[in-house]
Backbone as CSV, one residue per row, in Angstrom:
resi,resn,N_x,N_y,N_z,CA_x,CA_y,CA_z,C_x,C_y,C_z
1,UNK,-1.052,-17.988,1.876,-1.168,-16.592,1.502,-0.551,-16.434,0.104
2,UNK,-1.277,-15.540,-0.581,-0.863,-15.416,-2.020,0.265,-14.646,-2.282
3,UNK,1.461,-14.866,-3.004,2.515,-13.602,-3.249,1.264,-12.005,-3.452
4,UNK,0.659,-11.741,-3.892,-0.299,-10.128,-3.948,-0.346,-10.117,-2.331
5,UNK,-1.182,-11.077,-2.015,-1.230,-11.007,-0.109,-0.044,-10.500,0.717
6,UNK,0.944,-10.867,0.311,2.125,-11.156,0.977,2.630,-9.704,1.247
7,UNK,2.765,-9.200,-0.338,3.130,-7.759,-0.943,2.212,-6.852,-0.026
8,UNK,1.332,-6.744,-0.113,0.128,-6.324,0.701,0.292,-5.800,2.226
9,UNK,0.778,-7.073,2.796,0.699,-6.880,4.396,2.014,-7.044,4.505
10,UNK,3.246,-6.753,3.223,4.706,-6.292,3.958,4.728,-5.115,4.223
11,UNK,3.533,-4.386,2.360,4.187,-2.717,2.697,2.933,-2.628,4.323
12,UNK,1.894,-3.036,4.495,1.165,-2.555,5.528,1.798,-2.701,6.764
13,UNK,2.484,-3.661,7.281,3.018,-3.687,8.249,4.157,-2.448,8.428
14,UNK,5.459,-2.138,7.234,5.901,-1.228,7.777,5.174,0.087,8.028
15,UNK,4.535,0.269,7.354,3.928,1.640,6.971,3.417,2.077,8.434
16,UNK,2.905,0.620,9.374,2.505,0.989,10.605,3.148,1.325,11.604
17,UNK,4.845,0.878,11.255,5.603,1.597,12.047,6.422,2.686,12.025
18,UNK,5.699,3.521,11.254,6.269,5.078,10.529,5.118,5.869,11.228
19,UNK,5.418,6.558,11.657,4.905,7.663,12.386,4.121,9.066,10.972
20,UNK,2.868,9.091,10.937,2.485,9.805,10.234,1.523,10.941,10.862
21,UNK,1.391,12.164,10.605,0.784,13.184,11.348,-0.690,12.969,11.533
22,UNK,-1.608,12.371,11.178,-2.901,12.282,11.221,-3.329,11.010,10.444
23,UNK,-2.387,10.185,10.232,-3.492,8.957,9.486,-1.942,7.845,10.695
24,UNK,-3.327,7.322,11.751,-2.745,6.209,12.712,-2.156,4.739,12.198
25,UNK,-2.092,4.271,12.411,-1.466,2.948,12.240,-2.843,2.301,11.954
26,UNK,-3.827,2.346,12.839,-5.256,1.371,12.691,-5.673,1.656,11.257
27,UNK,-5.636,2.931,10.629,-5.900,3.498,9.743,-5.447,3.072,8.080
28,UNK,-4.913,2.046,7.888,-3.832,1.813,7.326,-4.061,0.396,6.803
29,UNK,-4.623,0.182,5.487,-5.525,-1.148,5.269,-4.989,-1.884,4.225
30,UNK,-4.914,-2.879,4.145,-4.378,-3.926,2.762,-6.073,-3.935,1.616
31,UNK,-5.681,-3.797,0.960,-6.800,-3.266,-0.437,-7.903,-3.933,-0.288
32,UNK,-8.297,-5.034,0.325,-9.272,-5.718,0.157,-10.190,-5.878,1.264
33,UNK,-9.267,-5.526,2.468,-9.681,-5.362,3.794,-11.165,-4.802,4.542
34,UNK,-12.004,-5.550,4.971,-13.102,-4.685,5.341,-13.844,-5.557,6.537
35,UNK,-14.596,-4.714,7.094,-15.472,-5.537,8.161,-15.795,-6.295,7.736
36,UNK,-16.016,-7.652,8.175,-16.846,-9.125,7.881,-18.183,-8.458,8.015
37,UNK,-19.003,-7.602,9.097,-19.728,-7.612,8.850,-20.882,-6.817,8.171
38,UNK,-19.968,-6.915,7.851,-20.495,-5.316,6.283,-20.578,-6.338,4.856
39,UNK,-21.475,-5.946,4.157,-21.346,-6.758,2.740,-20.137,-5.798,1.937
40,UNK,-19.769,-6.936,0.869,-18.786,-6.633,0.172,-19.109,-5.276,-0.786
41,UNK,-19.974,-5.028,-0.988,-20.330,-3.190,-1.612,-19.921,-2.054,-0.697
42,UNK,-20.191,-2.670,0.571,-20.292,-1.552,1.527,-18.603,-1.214,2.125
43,UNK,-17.810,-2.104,1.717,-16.647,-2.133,2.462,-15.684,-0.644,2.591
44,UNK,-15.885,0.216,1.531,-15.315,1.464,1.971,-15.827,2.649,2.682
45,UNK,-16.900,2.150,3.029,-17.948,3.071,4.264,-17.379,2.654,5.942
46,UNK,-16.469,1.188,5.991,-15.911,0.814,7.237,-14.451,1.794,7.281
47,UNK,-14.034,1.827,6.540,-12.141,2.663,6.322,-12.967,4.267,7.173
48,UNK,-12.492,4.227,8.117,-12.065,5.861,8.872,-11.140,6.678,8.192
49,UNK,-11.399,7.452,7.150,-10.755,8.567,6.821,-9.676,9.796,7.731
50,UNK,-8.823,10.171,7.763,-7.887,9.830,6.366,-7.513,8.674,6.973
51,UNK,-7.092,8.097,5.527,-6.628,6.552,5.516,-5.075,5.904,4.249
52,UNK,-4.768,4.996,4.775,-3.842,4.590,3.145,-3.956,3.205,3.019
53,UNK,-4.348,3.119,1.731,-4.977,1.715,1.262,-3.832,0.947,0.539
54,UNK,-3.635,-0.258,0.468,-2.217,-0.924,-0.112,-2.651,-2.062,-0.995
55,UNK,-3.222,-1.754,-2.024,-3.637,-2.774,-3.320,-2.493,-3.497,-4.037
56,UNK,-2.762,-4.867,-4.708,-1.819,-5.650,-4.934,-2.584,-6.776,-6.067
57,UNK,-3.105,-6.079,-7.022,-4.097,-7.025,-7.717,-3.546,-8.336,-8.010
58,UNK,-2.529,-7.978,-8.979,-1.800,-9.208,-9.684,-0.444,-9.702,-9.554
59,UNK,0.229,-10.414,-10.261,1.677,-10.813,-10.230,1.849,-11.429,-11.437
60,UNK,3.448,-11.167,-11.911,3.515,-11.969,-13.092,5.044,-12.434,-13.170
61,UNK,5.064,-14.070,-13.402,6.004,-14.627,-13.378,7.357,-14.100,-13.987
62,UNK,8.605,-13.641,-13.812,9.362,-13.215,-13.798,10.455,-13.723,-14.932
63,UNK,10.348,-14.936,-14.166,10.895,-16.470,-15.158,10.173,-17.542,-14.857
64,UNK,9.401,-18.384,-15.333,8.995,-19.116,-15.262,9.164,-20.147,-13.931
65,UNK,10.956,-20.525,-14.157,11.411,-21.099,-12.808,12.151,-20.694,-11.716
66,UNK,12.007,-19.472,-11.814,12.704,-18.782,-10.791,11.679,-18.678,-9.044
67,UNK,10.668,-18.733,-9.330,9.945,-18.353,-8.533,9.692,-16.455,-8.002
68,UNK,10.377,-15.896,-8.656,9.977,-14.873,-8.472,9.128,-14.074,-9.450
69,UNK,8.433,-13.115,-8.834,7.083,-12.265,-9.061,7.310,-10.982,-9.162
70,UNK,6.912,-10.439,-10.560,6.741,-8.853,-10.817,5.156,-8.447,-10.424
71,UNK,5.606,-7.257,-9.399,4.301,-6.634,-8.826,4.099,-5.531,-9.028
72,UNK,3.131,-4.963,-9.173,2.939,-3.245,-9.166,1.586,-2.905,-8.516
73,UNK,2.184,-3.053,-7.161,1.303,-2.345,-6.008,0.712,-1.131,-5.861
74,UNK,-0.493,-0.382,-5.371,-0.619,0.463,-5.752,-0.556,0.601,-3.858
75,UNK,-0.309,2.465,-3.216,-0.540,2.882,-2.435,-1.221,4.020,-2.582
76,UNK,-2.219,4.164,-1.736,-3.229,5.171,-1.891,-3.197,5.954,-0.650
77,UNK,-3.394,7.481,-0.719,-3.881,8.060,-0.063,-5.110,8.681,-0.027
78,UNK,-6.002,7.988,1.496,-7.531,9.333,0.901,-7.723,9.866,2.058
79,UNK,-8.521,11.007,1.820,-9.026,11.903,3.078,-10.542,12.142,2.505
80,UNK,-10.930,12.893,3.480,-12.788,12.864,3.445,-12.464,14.689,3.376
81,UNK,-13.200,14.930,1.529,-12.946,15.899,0.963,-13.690,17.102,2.019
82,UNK,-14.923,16.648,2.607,-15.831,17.381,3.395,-15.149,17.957,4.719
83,UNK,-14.101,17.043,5.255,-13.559,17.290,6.647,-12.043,17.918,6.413
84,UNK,-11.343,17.890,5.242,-10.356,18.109,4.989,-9.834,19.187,3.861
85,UNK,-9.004,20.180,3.433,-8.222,20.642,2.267,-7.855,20.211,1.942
86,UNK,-7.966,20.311,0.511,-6.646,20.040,-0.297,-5.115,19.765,-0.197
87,UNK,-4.908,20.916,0.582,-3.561,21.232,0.885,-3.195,20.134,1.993
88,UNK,-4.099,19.998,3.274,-4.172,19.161,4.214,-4.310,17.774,3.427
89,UNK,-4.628,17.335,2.699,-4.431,16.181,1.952,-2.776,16.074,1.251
90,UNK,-2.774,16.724,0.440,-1.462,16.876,-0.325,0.125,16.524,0.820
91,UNK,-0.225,17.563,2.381,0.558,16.901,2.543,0.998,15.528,3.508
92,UNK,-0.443,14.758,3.742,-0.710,13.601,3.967,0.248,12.974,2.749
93,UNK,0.146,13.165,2.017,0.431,12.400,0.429,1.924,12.183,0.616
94,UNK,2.219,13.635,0.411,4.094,14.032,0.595,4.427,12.999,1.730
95,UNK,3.928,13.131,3.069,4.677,12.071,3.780,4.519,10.639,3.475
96,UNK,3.701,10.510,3.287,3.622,8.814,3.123,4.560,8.532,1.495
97,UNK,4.347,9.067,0.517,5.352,8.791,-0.459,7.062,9.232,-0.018
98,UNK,7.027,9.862,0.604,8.132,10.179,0.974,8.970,8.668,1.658
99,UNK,8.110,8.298,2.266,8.681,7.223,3.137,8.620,5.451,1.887
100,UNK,7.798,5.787,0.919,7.891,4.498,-0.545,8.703,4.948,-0.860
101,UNK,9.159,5.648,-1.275,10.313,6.622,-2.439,11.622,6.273,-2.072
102,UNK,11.962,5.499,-1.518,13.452,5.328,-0.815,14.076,4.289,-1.133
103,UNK,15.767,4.340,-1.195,16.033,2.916,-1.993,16.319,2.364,-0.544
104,UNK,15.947,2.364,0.566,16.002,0.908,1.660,14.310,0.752,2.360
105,UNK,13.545,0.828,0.984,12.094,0.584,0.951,12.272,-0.823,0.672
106,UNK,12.355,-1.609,0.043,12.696,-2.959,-0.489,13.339,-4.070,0.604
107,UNK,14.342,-3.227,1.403,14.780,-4.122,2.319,14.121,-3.817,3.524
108,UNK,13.168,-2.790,3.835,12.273,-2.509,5.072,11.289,-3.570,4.731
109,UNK,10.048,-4.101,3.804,9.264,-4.536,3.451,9.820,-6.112,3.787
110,UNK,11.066,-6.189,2.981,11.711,-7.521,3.430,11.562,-7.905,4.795
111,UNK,12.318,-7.344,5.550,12.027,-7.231,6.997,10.975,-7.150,7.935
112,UNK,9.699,-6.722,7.019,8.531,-6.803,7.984,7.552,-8.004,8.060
113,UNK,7.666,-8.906,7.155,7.183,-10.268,6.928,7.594,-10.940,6.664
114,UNK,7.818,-12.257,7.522,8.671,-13.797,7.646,8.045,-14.253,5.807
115,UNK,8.722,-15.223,5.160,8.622,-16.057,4.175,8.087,-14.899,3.063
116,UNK,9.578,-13.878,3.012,9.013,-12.460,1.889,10.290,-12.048,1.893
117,UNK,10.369,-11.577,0.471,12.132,-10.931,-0.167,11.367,-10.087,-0.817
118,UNK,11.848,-8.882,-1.038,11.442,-7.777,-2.088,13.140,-7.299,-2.515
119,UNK,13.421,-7.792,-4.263,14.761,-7.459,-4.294,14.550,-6.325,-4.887
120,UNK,13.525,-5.618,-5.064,13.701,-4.159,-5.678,12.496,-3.283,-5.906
121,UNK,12.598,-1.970,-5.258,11.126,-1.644,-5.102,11.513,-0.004,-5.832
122,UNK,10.397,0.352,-6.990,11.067,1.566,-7.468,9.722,1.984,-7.929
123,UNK,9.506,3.401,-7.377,7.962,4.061,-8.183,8.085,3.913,-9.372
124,UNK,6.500,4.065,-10.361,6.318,3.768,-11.466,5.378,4.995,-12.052
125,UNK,4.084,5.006,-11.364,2.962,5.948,-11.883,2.621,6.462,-10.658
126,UNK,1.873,7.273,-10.590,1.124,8.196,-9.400,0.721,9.001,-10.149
127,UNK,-0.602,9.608,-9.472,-2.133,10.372,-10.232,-2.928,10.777,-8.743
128,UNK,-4.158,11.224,-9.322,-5.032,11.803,-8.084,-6.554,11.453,-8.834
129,UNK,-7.313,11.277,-8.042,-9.051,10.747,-8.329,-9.861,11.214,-6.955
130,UNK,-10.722,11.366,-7.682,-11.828,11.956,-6.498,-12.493,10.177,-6.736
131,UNK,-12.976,9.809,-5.356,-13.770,8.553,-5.187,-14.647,8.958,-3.751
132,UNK,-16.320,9.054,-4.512,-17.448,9.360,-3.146,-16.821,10.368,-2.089
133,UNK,-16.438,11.638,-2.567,-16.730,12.561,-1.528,-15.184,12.786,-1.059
134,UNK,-14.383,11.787,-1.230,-13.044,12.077,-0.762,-11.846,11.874,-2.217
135,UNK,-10.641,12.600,-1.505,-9.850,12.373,-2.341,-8.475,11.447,-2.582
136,UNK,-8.520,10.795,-3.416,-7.252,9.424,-3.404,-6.234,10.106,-4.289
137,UNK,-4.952,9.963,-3.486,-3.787,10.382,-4.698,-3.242,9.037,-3.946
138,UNK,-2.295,8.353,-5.125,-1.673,7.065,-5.341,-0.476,7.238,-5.794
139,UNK,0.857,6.038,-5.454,1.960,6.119,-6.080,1.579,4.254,-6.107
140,UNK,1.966,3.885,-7.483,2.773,2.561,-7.875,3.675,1.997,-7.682
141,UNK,4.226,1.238,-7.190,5.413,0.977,-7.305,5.729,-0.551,-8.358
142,UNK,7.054,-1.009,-8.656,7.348,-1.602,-9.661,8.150,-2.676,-8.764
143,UNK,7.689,-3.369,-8.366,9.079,-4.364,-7.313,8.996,-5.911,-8.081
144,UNK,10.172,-6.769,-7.436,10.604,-8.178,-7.721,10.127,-8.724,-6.695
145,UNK,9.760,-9.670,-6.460,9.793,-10.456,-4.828,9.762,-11.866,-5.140
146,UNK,9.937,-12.400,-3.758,9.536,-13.601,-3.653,8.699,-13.904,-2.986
147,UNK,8.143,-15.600,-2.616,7.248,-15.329,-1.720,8.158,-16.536,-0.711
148,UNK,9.464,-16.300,-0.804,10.221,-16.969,0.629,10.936,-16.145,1.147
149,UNK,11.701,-16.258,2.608,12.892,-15.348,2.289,14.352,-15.966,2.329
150,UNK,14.950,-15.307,1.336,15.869,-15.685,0.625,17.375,-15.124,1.202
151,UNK,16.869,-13.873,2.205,17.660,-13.079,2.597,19.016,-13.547,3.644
């Protein structure tokens, strides 16, 4: 598994054990995630709305020999603009950032996946985009990790 992978299905795993008002645990996808049997175009027609998506494109060496990795994950929130408000979105948003936004976010993530350290996890950017009919608001975050644990 790739350190992006890793990052991926630490924040997804906790995120599934946070209790959120209308977006379930099933609901709750690592960025790349989609039915096998769906082609790769079609993959955001499988995500059941509302949903939160956990992207992790890249990584970049920190120190060369350190083994650790600068990431900037993105978390997304979307809802299906047709079935939902604004407002009813917004505060989908508020809770789930509410629960990134925390300084024992870093050591929760740590904790949710064997051979994974996150020594520091701190928002960066967040914005809002309309994508096909629904709406995505996102927070970044800026973390260190490894891909052992060190802890």
């Amino acid at each position: 598994m790739t350190i992006e992978q890793k990052v991926e299905s630490a924040i997804v795993t906790f995120l599934k054990t946070q209790t959120f008002t209308d977006i379930p645990a099933a609901q709750i996808y690592r960025g790349i995630e989609h039915d096998a049997a769906e082609s790769s175009e079609n993959y955001t027609q499988t995500r059941i709305l509302p949903c939160i998506v956990v992207s992790c494109p890249a990584s970049t060496a920190s120190d060369p020999t350190s083994g650790n990795r600068m990431v900037v994950p993105e978390i997304s929130v979307q809802s299906q603009a047709d079935d939902s408000t604004n407002a009813a979105h917004l505060t989908r948003c508020a809770q789930v950032f509410a629960v990134v936004a925390t300084t024992t976010f870093a050591a929760s993530i740590s904790a949710a996946l064997a051979d994974f350290y996150c020594f520091f996890a701190v928002p960066a950017d967040g914005g809002s985009r309309i994508e096909e009919r629904s709406w995505a608001s996102f927070v970044t975050m800026r973390m260190m990790v490894c891909g052992a644990d060190i802890s």
